[in-house]
OpenMM code with the backbone's topology and positions (N, CA, C; nanometers):
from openmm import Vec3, app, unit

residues = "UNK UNK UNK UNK UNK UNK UNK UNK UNK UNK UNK UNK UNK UNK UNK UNK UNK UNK UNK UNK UNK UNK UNK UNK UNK UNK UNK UNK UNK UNK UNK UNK UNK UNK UNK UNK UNK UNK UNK UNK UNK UNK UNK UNK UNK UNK UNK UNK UNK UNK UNK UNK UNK UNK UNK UNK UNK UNK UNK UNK UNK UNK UNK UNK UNK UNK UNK UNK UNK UNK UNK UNK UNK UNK UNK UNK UNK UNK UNK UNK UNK UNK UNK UNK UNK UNK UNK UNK UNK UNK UNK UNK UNK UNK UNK UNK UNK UNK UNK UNK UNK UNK UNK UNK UNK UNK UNK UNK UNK UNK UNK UNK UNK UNK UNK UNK UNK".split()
positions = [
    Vec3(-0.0520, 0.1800, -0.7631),
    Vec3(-0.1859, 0.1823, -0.8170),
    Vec3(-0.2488, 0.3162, -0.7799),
    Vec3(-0.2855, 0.3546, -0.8848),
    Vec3(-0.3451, 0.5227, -0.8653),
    Vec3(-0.5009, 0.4977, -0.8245),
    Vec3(-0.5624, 0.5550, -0.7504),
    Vec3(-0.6890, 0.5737, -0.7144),
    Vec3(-0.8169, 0.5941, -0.8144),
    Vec3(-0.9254, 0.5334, -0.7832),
    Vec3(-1.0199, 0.5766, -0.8677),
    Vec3(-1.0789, 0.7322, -0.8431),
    Vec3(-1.1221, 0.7892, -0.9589),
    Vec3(-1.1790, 0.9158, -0.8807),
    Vec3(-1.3041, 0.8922, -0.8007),
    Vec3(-1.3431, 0.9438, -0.7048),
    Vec3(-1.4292, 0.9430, -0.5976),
    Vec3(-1.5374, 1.0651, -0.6211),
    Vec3(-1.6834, 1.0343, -0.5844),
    Vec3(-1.7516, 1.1513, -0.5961),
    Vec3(-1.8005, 1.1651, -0.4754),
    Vec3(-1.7865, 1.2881, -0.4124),
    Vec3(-1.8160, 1.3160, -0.2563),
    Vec3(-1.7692, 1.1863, -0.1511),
    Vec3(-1.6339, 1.2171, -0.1385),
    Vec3(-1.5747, 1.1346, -0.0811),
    Vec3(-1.6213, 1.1877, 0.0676),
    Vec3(-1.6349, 1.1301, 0.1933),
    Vec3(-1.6237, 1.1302, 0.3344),
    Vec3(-1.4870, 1.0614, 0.3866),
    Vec3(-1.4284, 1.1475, 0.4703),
    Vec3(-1.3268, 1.0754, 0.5479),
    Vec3(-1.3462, 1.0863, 0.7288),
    Vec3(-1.2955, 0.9247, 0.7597),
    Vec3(-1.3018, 0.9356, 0.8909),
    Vec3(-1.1964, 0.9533, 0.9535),
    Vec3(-1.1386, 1.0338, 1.0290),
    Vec3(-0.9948, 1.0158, 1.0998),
    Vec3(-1.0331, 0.9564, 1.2255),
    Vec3(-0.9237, 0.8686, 1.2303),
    Vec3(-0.9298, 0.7812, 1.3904),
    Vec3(-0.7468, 0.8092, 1.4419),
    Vec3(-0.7581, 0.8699, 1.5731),
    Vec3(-0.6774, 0.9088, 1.6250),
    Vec3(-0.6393, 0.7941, 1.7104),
    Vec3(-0.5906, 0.6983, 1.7153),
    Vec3(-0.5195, 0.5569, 1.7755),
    Vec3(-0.4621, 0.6142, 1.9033),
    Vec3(-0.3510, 0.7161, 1.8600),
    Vec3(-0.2828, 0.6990, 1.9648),
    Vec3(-0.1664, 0.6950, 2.0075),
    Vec3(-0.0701, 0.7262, 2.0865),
    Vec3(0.0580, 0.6644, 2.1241),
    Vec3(0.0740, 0.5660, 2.1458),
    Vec3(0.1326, 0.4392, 2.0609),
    Vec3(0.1292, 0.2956, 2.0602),
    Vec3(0.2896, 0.2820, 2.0859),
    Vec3(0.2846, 0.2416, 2.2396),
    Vec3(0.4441, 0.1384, 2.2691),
    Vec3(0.5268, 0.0742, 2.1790),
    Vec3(0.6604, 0.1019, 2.1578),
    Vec3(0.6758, -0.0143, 2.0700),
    Vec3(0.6549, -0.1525, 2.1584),
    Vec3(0.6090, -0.2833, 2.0270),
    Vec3(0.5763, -0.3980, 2.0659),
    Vec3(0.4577, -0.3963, 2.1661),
    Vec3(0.3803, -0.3165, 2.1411),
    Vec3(0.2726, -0.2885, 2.2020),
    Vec3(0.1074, -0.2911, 2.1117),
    Vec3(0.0315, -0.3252, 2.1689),
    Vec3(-0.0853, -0.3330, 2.0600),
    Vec3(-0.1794, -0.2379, 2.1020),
    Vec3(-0.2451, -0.1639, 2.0015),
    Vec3(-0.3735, -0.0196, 2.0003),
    Vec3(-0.4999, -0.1294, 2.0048),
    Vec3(-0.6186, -0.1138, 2.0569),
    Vec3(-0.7628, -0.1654, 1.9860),
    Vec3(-0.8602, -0.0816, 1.9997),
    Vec3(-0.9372, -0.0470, 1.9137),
    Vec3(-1.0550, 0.0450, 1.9380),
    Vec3(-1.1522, 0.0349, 1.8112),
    Vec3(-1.2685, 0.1110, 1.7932),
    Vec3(-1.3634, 0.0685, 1.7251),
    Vec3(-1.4313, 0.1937, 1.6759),
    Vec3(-1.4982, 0.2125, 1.5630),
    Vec3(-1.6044, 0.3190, 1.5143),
    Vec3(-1.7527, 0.2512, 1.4325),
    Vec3(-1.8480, 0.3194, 1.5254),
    Vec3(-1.9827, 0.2416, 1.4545),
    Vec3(-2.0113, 0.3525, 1.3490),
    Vec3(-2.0448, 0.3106, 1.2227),
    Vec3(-2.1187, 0.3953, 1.1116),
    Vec3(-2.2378, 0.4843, 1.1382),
    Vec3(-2.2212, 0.6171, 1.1496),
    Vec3(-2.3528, 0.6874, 1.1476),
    Vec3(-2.4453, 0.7170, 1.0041),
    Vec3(-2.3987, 0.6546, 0.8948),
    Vec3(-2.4883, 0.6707, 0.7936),
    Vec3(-2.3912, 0.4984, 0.6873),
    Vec3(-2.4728, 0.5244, 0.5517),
    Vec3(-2.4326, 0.3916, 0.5010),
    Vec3(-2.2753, 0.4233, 0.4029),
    Vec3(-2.2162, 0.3691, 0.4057),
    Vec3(-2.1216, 0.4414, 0.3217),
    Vec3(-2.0246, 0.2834, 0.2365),
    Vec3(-1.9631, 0.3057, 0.2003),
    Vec3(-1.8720, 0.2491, 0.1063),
    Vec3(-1.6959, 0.2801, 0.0960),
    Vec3(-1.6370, 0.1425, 0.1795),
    Vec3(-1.5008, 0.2045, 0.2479),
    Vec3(-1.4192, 0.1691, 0.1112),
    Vec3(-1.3923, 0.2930, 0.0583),
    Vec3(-1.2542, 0.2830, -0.0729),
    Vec3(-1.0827, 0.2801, -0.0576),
    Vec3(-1.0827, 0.3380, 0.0657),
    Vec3(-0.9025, 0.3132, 0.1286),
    Vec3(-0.8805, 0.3638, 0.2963),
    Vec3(-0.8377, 0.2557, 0.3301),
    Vec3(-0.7945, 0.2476, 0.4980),
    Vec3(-0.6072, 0.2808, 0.5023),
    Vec3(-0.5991, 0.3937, 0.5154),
    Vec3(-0.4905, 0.4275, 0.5169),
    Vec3(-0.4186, 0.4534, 0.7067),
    Vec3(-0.3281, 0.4053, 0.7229),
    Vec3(-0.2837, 0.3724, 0.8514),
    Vec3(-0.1365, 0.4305, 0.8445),
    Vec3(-0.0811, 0.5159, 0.9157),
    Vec3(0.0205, 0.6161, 0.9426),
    Vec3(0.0595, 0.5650, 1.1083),
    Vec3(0.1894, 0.6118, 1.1212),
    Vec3(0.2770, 0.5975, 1.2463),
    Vec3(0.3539, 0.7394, 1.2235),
    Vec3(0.3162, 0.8712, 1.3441),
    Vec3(0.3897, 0.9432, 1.2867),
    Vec3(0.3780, 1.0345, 1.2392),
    Vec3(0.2236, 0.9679, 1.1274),
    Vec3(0.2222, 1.0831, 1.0179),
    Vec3(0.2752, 1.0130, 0.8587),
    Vec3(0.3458, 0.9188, 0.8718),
    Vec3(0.4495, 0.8205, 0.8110),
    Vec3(0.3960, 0.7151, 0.7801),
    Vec3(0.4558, 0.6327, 0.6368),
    Vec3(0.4051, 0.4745, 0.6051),
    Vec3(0.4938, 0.4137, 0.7482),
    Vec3(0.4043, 0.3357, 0.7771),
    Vec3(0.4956, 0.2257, 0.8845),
    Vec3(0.5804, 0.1395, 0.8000),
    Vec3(0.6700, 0.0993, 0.8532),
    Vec3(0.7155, -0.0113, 0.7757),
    Vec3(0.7320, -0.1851, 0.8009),
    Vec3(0.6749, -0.2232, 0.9608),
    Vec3(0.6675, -0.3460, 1.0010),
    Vec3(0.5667, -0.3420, 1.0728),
    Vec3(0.4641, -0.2383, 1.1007),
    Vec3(0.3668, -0.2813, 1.2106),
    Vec3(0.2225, -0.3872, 1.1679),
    Vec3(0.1401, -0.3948, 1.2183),
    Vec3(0.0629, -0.4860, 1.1418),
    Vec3(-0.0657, -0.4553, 1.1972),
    Vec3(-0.1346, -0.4472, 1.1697),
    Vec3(-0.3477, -0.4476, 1.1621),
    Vec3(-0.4130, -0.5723, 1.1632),
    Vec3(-0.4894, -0.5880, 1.2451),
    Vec3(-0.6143, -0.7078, 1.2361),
    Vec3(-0.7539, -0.6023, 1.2327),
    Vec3(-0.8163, -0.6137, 1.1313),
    Vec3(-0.9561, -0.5007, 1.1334),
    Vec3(-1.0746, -0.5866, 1.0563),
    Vec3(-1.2028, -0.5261, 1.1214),
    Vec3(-1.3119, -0.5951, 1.0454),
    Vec3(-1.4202, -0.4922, 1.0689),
    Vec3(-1.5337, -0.5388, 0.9923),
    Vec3(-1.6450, -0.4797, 1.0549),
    Vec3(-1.7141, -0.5800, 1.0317),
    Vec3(-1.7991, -0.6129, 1.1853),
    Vec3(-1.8811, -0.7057, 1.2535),
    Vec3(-1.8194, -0.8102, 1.2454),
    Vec3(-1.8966, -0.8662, 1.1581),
    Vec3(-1.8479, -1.0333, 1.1399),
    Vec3(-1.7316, -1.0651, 1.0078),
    Vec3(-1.7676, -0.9450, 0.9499),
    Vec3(-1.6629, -0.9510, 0.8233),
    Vec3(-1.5225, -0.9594, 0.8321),
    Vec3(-1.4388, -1.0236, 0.8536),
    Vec3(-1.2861, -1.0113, 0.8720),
    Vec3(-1.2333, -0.9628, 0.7146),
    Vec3(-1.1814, -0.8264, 0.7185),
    Vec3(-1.0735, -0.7310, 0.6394),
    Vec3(-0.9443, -0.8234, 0.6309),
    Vec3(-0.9133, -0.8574, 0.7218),
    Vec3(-0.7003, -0.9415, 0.6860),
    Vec3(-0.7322, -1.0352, 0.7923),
    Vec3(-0.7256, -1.1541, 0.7202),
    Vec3(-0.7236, -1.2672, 0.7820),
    Vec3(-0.5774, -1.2796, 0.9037),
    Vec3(-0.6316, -1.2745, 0.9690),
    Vec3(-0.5354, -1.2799, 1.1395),
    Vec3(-0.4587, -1.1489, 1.1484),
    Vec3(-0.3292, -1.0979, 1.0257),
    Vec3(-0.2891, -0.9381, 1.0573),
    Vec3(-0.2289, -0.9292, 0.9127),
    Vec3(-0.2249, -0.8163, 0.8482),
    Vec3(-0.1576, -0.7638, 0.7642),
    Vec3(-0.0831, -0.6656, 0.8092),
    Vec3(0.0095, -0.6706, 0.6950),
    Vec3(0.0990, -0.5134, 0.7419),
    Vec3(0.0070, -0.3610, 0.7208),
    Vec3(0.0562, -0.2740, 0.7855),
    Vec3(-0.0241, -0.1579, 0.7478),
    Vec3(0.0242, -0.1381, 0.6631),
    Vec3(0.1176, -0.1230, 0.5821),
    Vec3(0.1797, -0.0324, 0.4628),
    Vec3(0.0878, -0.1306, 0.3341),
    Vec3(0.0191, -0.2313, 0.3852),
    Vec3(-0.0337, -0.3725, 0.2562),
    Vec3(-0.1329, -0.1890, 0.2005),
    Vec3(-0.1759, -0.1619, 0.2768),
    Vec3(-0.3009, -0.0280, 0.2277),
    Vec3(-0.2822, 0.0531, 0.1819),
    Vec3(-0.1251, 0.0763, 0.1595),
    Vec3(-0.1138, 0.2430, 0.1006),
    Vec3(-0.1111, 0.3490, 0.2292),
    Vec3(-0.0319, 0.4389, 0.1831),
    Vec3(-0.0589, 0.5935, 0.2640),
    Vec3(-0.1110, 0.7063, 0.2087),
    Vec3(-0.1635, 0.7086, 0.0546),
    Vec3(-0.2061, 0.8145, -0.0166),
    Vec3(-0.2610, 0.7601, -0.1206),
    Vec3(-0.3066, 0.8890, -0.2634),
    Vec3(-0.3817, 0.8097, -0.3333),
    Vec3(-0.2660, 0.7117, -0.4379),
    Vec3(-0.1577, 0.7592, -0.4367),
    Vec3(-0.0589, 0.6656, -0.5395),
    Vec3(-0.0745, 0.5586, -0.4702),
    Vec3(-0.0708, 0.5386, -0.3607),
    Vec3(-0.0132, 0.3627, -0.3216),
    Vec3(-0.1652, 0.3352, -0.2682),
    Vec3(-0.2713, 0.3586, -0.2703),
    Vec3(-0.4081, 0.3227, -0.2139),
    Vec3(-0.4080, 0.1562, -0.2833),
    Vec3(-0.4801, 0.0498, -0.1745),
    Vec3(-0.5018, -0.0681, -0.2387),
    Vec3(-0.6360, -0.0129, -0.2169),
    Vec3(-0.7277, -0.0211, -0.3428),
    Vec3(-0.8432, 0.0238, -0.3522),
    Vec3(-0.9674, -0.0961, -0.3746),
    Vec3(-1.0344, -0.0615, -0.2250),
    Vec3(-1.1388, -0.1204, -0.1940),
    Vec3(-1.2966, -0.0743, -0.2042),
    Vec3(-1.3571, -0.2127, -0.1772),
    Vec3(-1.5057, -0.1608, -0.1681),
    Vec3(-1.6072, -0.2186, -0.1100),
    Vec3(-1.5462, -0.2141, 0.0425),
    Vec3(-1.6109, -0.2520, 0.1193),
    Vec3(-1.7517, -0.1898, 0.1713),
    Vec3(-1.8670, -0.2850, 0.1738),
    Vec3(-1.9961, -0.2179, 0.2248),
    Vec3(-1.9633, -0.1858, 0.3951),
    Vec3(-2.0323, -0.0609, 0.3807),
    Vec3(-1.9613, -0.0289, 0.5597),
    Vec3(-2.1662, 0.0404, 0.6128),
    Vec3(-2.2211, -0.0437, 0.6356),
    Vec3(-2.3737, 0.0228, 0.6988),
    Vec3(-2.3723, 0.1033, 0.7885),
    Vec3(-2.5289, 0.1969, 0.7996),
    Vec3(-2.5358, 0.2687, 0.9472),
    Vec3(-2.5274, 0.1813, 1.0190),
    Vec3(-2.4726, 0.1504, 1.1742),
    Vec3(-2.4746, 0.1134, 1.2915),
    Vec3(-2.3925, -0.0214, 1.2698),
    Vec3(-2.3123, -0.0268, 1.1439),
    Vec3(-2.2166, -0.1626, 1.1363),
    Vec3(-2.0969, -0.1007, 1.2329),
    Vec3(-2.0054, -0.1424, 1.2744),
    Vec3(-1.9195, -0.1228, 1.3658),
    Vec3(-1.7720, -0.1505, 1.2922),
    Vec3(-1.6845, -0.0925, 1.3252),
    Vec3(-1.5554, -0.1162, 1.2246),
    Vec3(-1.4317, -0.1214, 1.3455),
    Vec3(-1.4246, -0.2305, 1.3670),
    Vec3(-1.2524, -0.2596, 1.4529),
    Vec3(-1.1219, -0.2385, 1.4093),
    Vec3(-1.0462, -0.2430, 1.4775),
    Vec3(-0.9133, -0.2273, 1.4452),
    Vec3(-0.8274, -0.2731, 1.6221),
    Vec3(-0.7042, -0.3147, 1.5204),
    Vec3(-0.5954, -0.3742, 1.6326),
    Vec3(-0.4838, -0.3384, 1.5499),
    Vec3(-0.4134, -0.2710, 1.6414),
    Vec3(-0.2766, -0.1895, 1.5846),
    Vec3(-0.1672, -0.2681, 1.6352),
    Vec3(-0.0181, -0.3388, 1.6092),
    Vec3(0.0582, -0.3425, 1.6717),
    Vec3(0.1854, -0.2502, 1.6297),
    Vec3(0.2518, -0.2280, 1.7202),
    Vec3(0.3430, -0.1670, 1.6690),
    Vec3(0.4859, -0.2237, 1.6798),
    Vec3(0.5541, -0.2496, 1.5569),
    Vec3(0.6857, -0.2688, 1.5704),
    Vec3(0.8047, -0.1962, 1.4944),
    Vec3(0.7675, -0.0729, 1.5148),
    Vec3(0.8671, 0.0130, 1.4519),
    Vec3(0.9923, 0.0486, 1.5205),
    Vec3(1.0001, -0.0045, 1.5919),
    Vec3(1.1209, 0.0044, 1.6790),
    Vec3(1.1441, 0.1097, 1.8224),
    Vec3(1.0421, 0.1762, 1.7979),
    Vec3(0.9519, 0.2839, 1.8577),
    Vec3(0.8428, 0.3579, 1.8742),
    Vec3(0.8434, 0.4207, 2.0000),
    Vec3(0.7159, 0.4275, 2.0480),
    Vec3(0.6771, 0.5581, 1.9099),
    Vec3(0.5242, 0.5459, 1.8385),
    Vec3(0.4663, 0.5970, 1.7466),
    Vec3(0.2847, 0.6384, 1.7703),
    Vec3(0.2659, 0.7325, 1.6972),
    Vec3(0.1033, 0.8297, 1.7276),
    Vec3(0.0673, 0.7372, 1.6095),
    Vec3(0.0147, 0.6618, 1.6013),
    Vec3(-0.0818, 0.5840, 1.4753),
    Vec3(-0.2605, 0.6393, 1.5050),
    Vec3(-0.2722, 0.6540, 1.3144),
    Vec3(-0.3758, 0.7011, 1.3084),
    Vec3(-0.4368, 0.6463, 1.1915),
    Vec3(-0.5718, 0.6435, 1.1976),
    Vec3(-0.6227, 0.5177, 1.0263),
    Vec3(-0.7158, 0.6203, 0.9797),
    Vec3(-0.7731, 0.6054, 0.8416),
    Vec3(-0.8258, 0.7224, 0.7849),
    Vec3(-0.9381, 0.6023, 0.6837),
    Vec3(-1.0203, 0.6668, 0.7087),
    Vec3(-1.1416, 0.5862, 0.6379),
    Vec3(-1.1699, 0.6562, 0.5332),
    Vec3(-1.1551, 0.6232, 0.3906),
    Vec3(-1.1550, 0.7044, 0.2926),
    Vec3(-1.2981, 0.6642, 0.2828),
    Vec3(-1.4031, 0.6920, 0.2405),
    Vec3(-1.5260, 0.6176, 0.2001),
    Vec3(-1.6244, 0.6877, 0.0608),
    Vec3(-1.7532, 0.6463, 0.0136),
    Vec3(-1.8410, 0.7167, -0.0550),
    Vec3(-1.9840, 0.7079, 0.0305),
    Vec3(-2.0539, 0.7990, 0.0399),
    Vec3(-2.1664, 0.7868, 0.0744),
    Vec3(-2.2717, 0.6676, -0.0211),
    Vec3(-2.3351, 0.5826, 0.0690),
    Vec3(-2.3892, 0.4622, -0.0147),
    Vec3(-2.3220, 0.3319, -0.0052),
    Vec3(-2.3979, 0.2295, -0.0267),
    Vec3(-2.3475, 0.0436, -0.0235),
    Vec3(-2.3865, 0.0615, -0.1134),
] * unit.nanometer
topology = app.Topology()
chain = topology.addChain("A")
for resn in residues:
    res = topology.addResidue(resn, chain)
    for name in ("N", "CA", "C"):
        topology.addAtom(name, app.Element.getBySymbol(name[0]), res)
């Protein structure tokens, strides 16, 4: 699925981390303005993962009910599952990484967004 075009896209990079294999990442980013999340793209590497899995939300909103795979999101704009999630100032956005790539991996998630809900 090819991407919609975007007008003044914002991106967030979140630097996760060196994640153990069979090991789990958690960390969080609060919104400094209102925006509109269009693709959560999640890398191991640099790389599509190919078995690790994500539990993410913001606030109360649960994104993947208990965990999805990361690769469910795409790594670019060809494979983007394209969303449109309202993401507010001072809403908060979680994430839980596990990793089972068989090795230890730098995972990193990328908040594609638009300025505006």
């Amino acid at each position: 699925m090819a991407t919609a075009e975007l007008t003044n896209p914002v991106i967030k990079y979140i630097d996760v981390g060196t994640v153990t294999n069979g090991s789990t990442a958690t960390g969080n980013w609060t919104a400094d303005d209102d925006y509109t999340i269009r693709h959560i793209f999640i890398k191991a590497g640099g790389q599509a993962t190919t078995t690790s899995t994500a539990t993410l939300r913001i606030d109360d909103y649960v994104i993947t009910k208990d965990e999805a795979l990361c690769a469910t999101f795409g790594t670019d704009a060809r494979t983007a599952l394209l969303l449109n999630i309202p993401f507010k100032k001072t809403a908060t956005f979680y994430y839980s990484i596990k990793n089972t790539e068989g090795a230890d991996k730098d995972f990193t998630i990328e908040l594609v967004m638009v300025k505006g809900s």
